[in-house]
N, C-alpha and C positions, 0 to 999 in steps of 0.2 A: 740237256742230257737226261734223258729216263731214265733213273739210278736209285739208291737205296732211299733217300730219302720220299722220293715220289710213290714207291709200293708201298710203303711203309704208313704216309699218310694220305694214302687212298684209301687203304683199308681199316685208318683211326676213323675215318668220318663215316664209316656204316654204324658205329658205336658214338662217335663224339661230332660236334659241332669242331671245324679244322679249320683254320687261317694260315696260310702258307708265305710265310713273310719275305720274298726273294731279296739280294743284291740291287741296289741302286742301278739305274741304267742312266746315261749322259741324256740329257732333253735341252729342249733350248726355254723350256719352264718349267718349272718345279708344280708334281701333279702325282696323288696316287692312283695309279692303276687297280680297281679290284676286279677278277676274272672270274667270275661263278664258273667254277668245273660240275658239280654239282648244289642240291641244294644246302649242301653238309660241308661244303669245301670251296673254299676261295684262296687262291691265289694273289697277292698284292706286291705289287711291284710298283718301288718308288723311281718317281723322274726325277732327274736332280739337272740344274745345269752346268755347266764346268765351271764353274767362279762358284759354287757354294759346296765347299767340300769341307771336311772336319768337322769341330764343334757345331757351323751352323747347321752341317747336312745332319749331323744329327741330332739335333735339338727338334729340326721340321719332323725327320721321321720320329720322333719322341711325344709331338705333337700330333701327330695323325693318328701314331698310336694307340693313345689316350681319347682320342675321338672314335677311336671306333669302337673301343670297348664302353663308352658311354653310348655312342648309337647302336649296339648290340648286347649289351646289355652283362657283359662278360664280368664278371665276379669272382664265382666260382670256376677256376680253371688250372692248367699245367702249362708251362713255358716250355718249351720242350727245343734244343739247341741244336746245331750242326757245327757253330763255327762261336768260340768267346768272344771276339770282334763285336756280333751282335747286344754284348751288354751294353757298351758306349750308347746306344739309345732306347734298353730295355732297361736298367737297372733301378727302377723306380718300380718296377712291377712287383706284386708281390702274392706268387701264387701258391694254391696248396702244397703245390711239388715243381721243382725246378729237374729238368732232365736232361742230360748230356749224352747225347748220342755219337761217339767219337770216330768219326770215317778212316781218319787221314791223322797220322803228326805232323800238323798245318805247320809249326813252326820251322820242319825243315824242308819246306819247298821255297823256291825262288823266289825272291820276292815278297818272303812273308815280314809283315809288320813287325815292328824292333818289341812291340808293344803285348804281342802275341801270346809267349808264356807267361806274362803278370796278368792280365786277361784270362789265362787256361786255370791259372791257381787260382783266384776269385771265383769262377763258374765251379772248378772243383770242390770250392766251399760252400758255396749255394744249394749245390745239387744234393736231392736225395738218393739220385738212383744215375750211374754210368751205364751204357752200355758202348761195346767198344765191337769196331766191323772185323775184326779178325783175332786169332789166338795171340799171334806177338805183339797188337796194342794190349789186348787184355795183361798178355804179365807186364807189359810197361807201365800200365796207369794201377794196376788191383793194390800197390801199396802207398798210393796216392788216395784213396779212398775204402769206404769201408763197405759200399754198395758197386761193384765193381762188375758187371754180367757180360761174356763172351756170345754177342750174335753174327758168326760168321758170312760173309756174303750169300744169298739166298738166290733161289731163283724160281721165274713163271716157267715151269718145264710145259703145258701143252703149249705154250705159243712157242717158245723156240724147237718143238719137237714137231711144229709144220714142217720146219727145213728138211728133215727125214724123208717127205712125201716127195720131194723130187718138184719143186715152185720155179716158175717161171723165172727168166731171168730176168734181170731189171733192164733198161733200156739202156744206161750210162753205166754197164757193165758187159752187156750182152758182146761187144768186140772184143772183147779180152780176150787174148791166148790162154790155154790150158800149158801147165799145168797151172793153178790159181792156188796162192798163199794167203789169206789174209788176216788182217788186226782191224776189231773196231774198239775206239774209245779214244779219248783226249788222247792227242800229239803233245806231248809237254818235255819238259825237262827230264820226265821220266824214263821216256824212251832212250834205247841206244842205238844212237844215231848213227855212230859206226859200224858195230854189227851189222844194222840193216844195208847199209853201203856197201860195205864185201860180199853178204851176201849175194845182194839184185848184181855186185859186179863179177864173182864167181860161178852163178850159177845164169846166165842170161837167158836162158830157156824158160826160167819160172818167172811167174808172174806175181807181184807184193801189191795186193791191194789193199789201200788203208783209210777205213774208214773214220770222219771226227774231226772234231775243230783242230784248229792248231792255235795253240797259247800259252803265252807267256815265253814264246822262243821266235825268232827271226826266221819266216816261214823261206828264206834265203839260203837256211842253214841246213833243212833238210835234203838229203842224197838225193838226186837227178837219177835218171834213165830212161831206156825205152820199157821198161818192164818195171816201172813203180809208175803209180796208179794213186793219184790222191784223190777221193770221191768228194771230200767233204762231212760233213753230220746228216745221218738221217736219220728220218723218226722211228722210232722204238718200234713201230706197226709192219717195219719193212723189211727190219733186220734178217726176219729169218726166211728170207728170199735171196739177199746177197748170200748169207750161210748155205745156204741151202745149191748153191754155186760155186764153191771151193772145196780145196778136197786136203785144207789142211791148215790151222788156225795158229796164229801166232800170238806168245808173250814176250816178245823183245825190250823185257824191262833194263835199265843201269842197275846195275849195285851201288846204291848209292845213300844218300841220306835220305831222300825223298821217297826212296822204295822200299827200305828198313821194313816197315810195319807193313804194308801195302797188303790185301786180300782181295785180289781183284775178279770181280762183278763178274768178268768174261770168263774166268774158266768153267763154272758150270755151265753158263747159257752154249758158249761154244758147245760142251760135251752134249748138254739137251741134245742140240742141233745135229748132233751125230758125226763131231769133227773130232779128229785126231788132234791133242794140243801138244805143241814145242813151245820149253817155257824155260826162261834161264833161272836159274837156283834160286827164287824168292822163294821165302820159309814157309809162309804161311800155303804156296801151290806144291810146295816140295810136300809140305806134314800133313795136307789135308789129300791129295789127288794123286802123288809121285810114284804111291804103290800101282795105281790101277793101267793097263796093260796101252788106252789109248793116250796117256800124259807120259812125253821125253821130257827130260831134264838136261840142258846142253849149257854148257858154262862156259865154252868158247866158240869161234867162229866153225874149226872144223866140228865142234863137238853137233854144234848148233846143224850144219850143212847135213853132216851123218845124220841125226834124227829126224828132217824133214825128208831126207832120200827114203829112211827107214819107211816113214810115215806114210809115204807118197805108197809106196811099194806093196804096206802090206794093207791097207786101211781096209779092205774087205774082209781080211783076217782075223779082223781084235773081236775079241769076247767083251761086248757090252751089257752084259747082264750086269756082273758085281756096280759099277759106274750107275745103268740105271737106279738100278737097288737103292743104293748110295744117294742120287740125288731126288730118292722120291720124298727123301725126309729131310731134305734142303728145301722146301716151300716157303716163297713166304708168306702163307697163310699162316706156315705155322710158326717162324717166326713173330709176327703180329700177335700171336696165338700165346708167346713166351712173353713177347714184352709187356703184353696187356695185364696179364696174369700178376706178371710182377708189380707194375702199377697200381693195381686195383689193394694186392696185397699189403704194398708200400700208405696207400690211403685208410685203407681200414687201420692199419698199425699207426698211424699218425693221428686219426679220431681218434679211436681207443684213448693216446697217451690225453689228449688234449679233455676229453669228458674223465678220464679222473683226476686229471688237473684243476679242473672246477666243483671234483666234488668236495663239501667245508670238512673242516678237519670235525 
């Protein structure tokens, strides 16, 4: 998935030399992956086999680690985080600046390790600087720390503002019935799996197209029909051609623990794209988008059913100016732009302390 973390440091390695440390993958031998994206940016991705998990699996990747910052020469540098798990084979590191970039409150999705929030408090000791993907982690974590920065979900508006020019349809969508509904991003726990069930079985004329892996849930459990549509994951390159083929976007999140903080990536790119969004009462799409004329807010089935008929109806009608407006200063260039800034400032202020700590009394 092409997400926060990937624009983020694509745009660190025009300015910094970038190691992009991924999740273990099952291999039937234990081997690092490195992927030159550019000459500034590498991608590494550990094999692991299924019999060396825990302490060993991370002891190896602790040891490749270490190898690669001897074969490149890495000294002077930033640790810069997605998820506390990664100390288990980083915590020997010891960089100018530790940085937390906070997505998600990992500890309350499915499945999250028991280990998780003792793990979050030790990173939140480490770090000099937080930065959190949306306004309601921001006041969850800012008195947990004393560097504590709100970078809201961001988004590439010219590429998803191709979908505006009217793009060809994809091939393994091109039979779809109109009308066309859809959601791209992870199928998880997050999803309400009910809601969309009533819906596709209420309205059988519309069509639910859903774009993204399905994880961490029994892909048995999601709603059947002739008018849901699972495409799978596709690459970030393509998106806005499906977009660009609906005529009305969906946030079918749960109210749930896993969605509490959630500022989710799709509401601007959808809005880019020129799509009407129906989205059930998460805080952060209610506080940042709820005012503007093409975002419904529907918090039950019929609330949900009215705002897509609504949507469907008038979609030629909505005033997109205020929206553009609005997310021409959602880039994230200039996010990148914010967090750099801070970093550079956070470095110079931690030289500084450190050269008059060495000057003699």
């Amino acid at each position: 998935m092409y997400q926060r973390p990937q624009h983020l440091m694509s745009r660190a390695s025009q300015q910094y030399r970038v190691w992009f440390w991924e999740e273990p993958v099952c291999d039937d031998h234990a081997w690092l992956e490195v992927r030159a994206v550019n000459s500034h940016l590498h991608v590494l991705v550990p094999h692991l086999p299924p019999g060396l998990a825990g302490e060993a699996g991370h002891e190896l990747q602790r040891q490749w680690l270490n190898n690669l910052r001897v074969q490149h020469r890495i000294i002077d540098f930033i640790s810069w985080y997605y998820t506390p798990m990664a100390l288990a084979f980083t915590d020997q590191l010891r960089p100018r600046l530790t940085l937390y970039d906070c997505m998600d409150e990992l500890s309350a999705f499915h499945g999250a390790p028991p280990e998780l929030r003792e793990r979050e408090e030790e990173l939140m000791h480490r770090a000099g600087l937080v930065f959190t993907g949306g306004y309601s982690l921001f006041e969850a974590k800012q008195q947990r720390h004393r560097s504590v920065h709100a970078f809201p979900s961001s988004i590439d508006n010219p590429h998803f503002a191709q979908a505006r020019r009217g793009l060809a349809d994809p091939a393994d969508h091109a039979n779809i019935a109109y009308p066309r509904v859809g959601y791209s991003g992870v199928i998880d726990e997050r999803l309400d799996l009910t809601l969309l069930r009533e819906l596709a079985s209420r309205q059988p004329d519309w069509q639910f197209v859903l774009l993204g892996p399905v994880v961490k849930i029994d892909p048995a459990t999601l709603p059947q029909g002739p008018n849901l549509h699972y495409l799978g994951m596709k690459l970030y390159e393509v998106l806005p051609a499906y977009f660009s083929n609906w005529q009305v976007a969906l946030l079918p999140f749960a109210r749930n623990d896993a969605t509490r903080f959630i500022s989710p990536t799709k509401t601007p790119e959808y809005l880019a794209a020129g799509l009407p969004v129906v989205s059930t009462p998460i805080r952060d799409v209610v506080t940042t988008y709820g005012s503007y004329a093409p975002v419904r807010i529907a918090a039950t089935v019929l609330e949900f059913e009215q705002a897509m008929a609504e949507a469907l109806h008038e979609q030629a009608e909505f005033d997109w100016a205020p929206i553009d407006a609005h997310l021409q200063q959602q880039s994230w260039d200039l996010t990148w732009a914010g967090m750099n800034g801070l970093i550079k400032e956070h470095l110079k202020t931690s030289e500084n302390v450190r050269a008059h700590a060495l000057i003699p009394e």
